[in-house]
C-alpha positions in Angstrom: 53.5 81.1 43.7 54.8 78.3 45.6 55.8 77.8 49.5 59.1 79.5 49.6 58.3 82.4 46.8 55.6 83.4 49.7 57.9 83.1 52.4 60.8 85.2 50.8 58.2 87.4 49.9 56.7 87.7 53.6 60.2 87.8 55.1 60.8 91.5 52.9 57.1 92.5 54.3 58.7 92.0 57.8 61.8 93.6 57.3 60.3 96.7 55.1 57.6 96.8 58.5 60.7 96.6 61.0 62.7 99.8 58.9 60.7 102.6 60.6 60.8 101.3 64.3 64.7 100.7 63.7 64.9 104.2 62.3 63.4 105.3 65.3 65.2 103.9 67.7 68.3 104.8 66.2 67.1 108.8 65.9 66.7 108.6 69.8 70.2 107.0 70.6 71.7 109.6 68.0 69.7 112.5 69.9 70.6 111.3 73.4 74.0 111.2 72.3 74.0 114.2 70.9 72.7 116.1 74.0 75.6 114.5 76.1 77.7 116.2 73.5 76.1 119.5 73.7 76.5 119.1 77.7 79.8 118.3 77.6 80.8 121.5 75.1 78.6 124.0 77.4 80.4 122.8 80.4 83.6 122.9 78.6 82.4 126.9 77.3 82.2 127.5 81.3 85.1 126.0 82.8 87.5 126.7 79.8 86.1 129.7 78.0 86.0 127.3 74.6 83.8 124.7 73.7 86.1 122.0 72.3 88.7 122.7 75.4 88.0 120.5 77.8 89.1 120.8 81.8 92.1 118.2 81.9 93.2 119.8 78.1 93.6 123.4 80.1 95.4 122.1 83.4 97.8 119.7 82.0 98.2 120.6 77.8 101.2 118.7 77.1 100.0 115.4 78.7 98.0 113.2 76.3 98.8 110.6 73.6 101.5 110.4 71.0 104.9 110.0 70.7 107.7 113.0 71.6 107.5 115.7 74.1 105.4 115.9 77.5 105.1 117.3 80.2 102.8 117.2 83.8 102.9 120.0 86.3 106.8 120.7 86.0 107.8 117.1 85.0 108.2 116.3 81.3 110.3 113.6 78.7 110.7 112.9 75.7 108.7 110.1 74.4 110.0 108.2 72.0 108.8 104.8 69.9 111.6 103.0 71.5 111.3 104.3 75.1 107.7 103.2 74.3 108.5 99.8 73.6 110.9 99.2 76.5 108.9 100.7 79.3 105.4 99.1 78.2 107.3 95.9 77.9 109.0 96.4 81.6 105.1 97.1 82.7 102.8 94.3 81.1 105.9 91.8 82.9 105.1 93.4 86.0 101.3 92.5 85.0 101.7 88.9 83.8 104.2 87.8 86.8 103.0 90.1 89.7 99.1 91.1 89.5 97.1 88.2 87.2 95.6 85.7 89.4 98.0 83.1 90.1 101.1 85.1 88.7 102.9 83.8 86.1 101.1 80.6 86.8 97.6 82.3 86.3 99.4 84.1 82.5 100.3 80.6 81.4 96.6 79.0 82.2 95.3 82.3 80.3 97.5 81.6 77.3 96.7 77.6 77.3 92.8 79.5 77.2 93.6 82.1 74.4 95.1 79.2 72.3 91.7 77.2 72.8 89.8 79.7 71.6 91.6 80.8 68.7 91.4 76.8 67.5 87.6 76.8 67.3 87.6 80.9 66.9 84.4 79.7 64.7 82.7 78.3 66.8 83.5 80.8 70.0 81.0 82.9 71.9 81.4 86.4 70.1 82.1 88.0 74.2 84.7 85.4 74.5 86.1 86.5 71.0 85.4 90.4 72.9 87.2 90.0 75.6 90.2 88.6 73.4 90.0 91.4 70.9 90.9 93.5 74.8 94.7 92.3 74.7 96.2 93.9 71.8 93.7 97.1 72.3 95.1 97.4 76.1 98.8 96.5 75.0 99.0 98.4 71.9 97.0 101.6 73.1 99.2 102.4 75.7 102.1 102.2 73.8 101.0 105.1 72.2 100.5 106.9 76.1 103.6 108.0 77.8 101.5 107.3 81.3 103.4 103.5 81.3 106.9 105.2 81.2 105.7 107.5 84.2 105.1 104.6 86.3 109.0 103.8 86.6 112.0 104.8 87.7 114.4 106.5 85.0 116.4 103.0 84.4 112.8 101.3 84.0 113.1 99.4 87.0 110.2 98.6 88.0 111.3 98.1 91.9 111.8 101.7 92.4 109.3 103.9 90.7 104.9 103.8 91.0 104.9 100.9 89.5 105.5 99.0 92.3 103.1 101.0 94.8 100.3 101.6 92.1 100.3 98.8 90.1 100.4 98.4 86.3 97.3 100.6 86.5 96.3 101.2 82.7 96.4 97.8 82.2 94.2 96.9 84.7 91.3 96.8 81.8 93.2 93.0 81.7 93.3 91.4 84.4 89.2 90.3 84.6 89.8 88.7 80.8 93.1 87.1 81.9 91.2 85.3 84.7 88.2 84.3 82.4 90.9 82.8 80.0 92.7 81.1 82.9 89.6 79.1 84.0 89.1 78.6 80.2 92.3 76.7 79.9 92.2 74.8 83.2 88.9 73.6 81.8 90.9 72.8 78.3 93.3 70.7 80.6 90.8 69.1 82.6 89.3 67.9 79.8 92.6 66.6 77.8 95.0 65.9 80.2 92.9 64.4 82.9 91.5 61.7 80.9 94.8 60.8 80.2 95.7 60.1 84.0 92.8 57.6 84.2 95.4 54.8 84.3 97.8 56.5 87.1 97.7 55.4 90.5 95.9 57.5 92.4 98.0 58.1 94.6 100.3 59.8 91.8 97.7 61.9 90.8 96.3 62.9 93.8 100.4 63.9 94.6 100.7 65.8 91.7 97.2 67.8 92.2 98.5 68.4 95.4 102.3 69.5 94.2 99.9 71.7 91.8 97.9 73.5 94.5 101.1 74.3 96.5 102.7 76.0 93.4 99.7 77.8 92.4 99.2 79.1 96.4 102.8 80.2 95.8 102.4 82.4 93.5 99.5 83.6 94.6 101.4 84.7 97.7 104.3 85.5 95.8 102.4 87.9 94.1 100.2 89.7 96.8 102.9 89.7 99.8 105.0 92.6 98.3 101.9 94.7 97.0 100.1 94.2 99.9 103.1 95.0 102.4 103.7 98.3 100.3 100.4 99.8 99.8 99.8 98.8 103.9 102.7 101.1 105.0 101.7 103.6 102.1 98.0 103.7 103.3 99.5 104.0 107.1 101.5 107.2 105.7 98.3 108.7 104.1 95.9 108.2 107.1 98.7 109.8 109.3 98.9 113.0 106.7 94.9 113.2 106.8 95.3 113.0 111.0 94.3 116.5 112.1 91.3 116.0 109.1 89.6 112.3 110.9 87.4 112.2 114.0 85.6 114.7 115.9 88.7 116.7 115.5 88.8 118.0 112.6 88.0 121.7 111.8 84.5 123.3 112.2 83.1 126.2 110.4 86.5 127.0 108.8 88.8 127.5 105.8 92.3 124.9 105.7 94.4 126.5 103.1 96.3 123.2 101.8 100.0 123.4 100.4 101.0 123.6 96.8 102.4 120.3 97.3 102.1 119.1 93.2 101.6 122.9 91.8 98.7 125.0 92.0 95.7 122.2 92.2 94.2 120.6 94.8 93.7 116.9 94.1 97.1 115.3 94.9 97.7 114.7 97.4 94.6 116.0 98.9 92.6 113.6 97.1 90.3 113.0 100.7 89.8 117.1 101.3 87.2 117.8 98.6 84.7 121.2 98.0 81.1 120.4 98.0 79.7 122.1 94.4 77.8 124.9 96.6 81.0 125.8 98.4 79.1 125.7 101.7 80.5 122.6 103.8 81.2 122.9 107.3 85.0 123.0 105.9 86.1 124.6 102.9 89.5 123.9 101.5 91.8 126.7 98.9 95.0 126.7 98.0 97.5 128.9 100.0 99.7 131.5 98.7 98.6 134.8 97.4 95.2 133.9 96.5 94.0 133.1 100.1 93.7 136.7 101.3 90.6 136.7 98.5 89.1 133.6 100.4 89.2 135.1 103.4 87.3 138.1 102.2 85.0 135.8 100.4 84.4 133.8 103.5 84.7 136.8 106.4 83.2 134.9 109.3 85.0 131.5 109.3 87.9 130.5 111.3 91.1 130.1 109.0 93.7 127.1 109.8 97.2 126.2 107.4 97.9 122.7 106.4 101.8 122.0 107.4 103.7 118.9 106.8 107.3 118.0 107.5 108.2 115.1 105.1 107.2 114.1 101.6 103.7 112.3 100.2 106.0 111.0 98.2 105.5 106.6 98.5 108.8 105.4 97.2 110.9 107.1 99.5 111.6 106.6 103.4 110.4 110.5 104.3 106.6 110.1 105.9 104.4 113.5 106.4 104.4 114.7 109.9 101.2 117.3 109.5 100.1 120.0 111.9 97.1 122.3 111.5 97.6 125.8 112.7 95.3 128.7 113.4 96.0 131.9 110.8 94.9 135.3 111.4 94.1 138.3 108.8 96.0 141.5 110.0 95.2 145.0 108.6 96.7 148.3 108.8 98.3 151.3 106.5 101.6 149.4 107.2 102.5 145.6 107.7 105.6 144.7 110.1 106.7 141.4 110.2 109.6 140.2 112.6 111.2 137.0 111.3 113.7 135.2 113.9 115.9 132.7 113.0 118.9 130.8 115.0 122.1 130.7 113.5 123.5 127.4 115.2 127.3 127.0 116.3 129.6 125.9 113.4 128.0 128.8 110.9 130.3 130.2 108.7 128.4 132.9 106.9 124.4 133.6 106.4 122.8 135.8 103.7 118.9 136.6 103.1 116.9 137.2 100.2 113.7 138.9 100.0 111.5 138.5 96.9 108.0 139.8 96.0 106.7 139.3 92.2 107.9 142.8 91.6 111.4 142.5 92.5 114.1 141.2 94.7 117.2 141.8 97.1 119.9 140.3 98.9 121.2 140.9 102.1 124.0 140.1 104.8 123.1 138.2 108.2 125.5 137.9 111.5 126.3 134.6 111.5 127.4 134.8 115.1 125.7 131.8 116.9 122.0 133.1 118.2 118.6 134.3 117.3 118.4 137.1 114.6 115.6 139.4 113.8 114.8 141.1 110.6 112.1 143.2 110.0 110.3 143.7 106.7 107.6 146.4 107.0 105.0 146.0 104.1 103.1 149.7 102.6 101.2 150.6 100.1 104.0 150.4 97.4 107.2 148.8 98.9 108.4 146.2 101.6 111.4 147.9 103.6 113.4 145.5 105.4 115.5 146.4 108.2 117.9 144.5 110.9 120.3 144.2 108.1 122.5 145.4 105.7 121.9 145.2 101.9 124.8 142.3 100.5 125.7 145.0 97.7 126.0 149.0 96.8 122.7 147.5 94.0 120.5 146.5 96.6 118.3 149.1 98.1 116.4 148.4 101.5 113.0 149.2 99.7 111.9 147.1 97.3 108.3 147.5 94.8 105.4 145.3 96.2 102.4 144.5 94.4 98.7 145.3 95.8 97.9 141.5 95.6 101.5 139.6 96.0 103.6 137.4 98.2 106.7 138.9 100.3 109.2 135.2 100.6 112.1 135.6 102.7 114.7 133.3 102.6 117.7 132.5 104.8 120.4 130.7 104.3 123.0 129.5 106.7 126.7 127.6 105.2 128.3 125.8 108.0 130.6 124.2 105.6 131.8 124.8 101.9 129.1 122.0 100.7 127.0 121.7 103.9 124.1 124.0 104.2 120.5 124.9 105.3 117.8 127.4 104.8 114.6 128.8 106.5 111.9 130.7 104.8 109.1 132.8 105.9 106.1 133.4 103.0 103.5 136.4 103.6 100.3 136.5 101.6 99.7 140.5 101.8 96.4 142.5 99.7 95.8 145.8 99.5 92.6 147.5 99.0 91.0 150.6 100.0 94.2 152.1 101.7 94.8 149.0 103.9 97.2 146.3 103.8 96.0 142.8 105.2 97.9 139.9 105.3 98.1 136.1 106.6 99.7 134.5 109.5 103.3 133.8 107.5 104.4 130.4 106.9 107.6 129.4 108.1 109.8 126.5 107.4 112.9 124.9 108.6 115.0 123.5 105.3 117.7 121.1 107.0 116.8 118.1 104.4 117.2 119.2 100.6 114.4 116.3 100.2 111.9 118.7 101.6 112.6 122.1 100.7 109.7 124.0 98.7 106.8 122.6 101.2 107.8 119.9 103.2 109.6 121.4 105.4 107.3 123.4 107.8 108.8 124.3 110.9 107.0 121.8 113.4 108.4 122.5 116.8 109.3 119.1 118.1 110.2 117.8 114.7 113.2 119.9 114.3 116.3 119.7 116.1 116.5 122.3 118.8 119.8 124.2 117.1 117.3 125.2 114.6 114.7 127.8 115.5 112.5 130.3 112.8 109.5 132.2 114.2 107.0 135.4 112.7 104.8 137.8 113.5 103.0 140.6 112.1 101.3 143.9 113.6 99.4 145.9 111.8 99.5 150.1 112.5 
């Protein structure tokens, strides 16, 4: 048997020794794996009720990838291959020109880079070839996601929608590459160009390193002046809306229930006003609306405060959130009265009310005669009655069917001119159990901009003008 026969033959010994260790190794990564799995489907089975239903699938089920339609808390489009194509395309720009190092300047260094390496792609270090094989993954993936399209504005411009706050954040995966490819091709230059300038005056290359420099601060500042501006007056809005939440002065031993703002969830806009697991912080946040009479009974001895904002959280528009963080109280009795005041203002031409609970509904006539008016809306075991005014039609009855656990919304509305209008609107949170009604301090809100109606527009005294007023109480007997 001669040299090499021996040293094939050793080589097989080697490998046929290394089988069982890699066997080994790869039966523990497959069983660690597999018990992240088995974690992930028990916590699914106790969030979800279903294994292979996972938390995001039951919140939001129509947002995810593919092509046609989706939909997110109330928004949804339709999203097609072509809408695809043009909004992606409108959002890797913004990328390449705006958010690379160097801008456009940085995109074209990267490119002069990729080019390099795909020359000597033999010869390439394998996480060079990596971080390549990122573009088309990055690009091509999100076509298929209709998150791109969400970051514009309808007309996919990208000056007026998230885009221009937020970033192109899905590609973000792109922008450590792009740099690594940028130095890649400066080194490509240095090394081919340069040489090539050894027989220039100095002083012409030292000029044109200089004329260099200037462009590539440029763009630099070209691109990080307008993010940076934006996302400084949108972080200014933020830390004002989380005000009454900062400093020493923030609630103690207490329950905020926090606005619907986005639908019923918690983490936009309120990203900053998170639940410890146990549920035992000094301050607990919930959700307010009909639910929050079961916090309070959950939580009996804390001290209950309402979130209120005038404005929107909204970044792209010129509407910032004025917040205020009132004290609620839980009233009981066998029967619920609240009184709801509201100003009429000179120049009214009619007002009408409304007064909804899940269970049904009526409309009703208001003086419009310049002043405060009260209605009354007294809440028993089986009906709201509201009196102070007179039903708007021979089908509306002054009693209307309330649930044990529901929401009693009353809403007024004031014309002043055939097109020109405004509302207020007073929610109650009422329970019943045991023969008692109980019910939370009502909300009240002051509708004059149709930008803020539906939760922006808590009545902030100070913040409105003085011809509108709203005020509400409730007594318990």
């Amino acid at each position: 048997m001669d040299a090499r026969t021996r040293a094939v033959g050793a080589s097989g010994g080697d490998r046929g020794a290394e089988a069982p260790a890699l066997a080994r190794r790869r039966l523990a990564t497959a069983a660690l794996g597999l018990c992240g799995v088995l974690v992930a489907l028990g916590y699914n089975r106790y969030l979800t009720g279903s294994a292979f239903v996972f938390p995001y699938q039951a919140f939001a089920p129509h947002d995810g990838l593919g092509f046609g339609p989706h939909a997110l808390r109330g928004y949804g489009h339709d999203y097609t291959p072509a809408v695809a194509v043009r909004a992606n395309a409108v959002v890797v720009w913004r990328l390449l020109s705006r958010w690379v190092a160097g801008g456009l300047l940085g995109s074209a260094l990267a490119a002069v880079g990729l080019v390099t390496v795909r020359r000597r792609r033999r010869d390439a270090d394998a996480r060079v070839l990596a971080l390549a094989g990122l573009y088309p993954s990055v690009v091509l993936g999100n076509v298929y996601f209709w998150g791109n399209y969400n970051l514009l504005s309808p007309d996919f411009n990208a000056t007026q929608g998230l885009l221009q706050y937020l970033g192109p954040y899905y590609h973000f995966a792109l922008l450590a590459p792009t740099a690594v490819f940028a130095a890649l091709g400066l080194r490509w230059l240095r090394a081919h160009v340069w040489p090539r300038l050894a027989g220039v005056d100095r002083r012409v290359a030292l000029t044109v390193a200089l004329v260099a420099c200037v462009l590539a601060a440029a763009a630099v500042g070209g691109a990080l002046a307008g993010p940076l501006s934006r996302n400084a007056a949108n972080t200014a809005e933020y830390e004002q809306g989380y005000a009454p939440f900062t400093g020493e002065s923030g609630p103690a031993d207490a329950v905020v229930f926090l606005p619907t703002t986005y639908q019923d969830w918690l983490n936009h806009p309120y990203q900053y006003l998170r639940n410890d697991p146990g549920y035992d912080a000094d301050t607990l946040y919930a959700l307010d609306g009909v639910r929050s009479l079961a916090v309070t009974a959950a939580y009996p001895n804390r001290t209950y405060y309402r979130y209120e904002f005038r404005g929107t959280w909204v970044p792209t528009d010129d509407l910032s959130v004025h917040p205020a963080l009132k004290r609620v109280h839980v009233t009981r009795g066998r029967t619920l009265t609240e009184r709801l005041t509201v100003r009429v203002p000179r120049g009214s031409d009619s007002a009408s009310i409304r007064v909804a609970t899940d269970a049904g509904h009526g409309y009703y006539a208001l003086n419009a005669t310049p002043g405060n008016h009260t209605v009354t809306l007294a809440v028993n075991d089986t009906a709201v009655r509201v009196g102070g005014v007179a039903p708007a039609s021979s089908g509306t009855t002054r009693a209307l069917p309330v649930n044990d656990s529901d929401e009693v919304t009353t809403t007024v509305y004031v014309q002043r001119a055939p097109s020109v209008g405004f509302s207020y609107r007073s929610r109650l949170p009422v329970g019943y159990r045991n023969g008692t009604r109980a019910a939370l301090t009502p909300y009240v809100e002051a509708c004059t901009d149709p930008r803020t109606c539906g939760g922006g527009a808590a009545y902030l005294p100070g913040r409105v003008d003085d011809r509108y007023h709203v005020n509400a109480t409730v007594a318990g007997r």
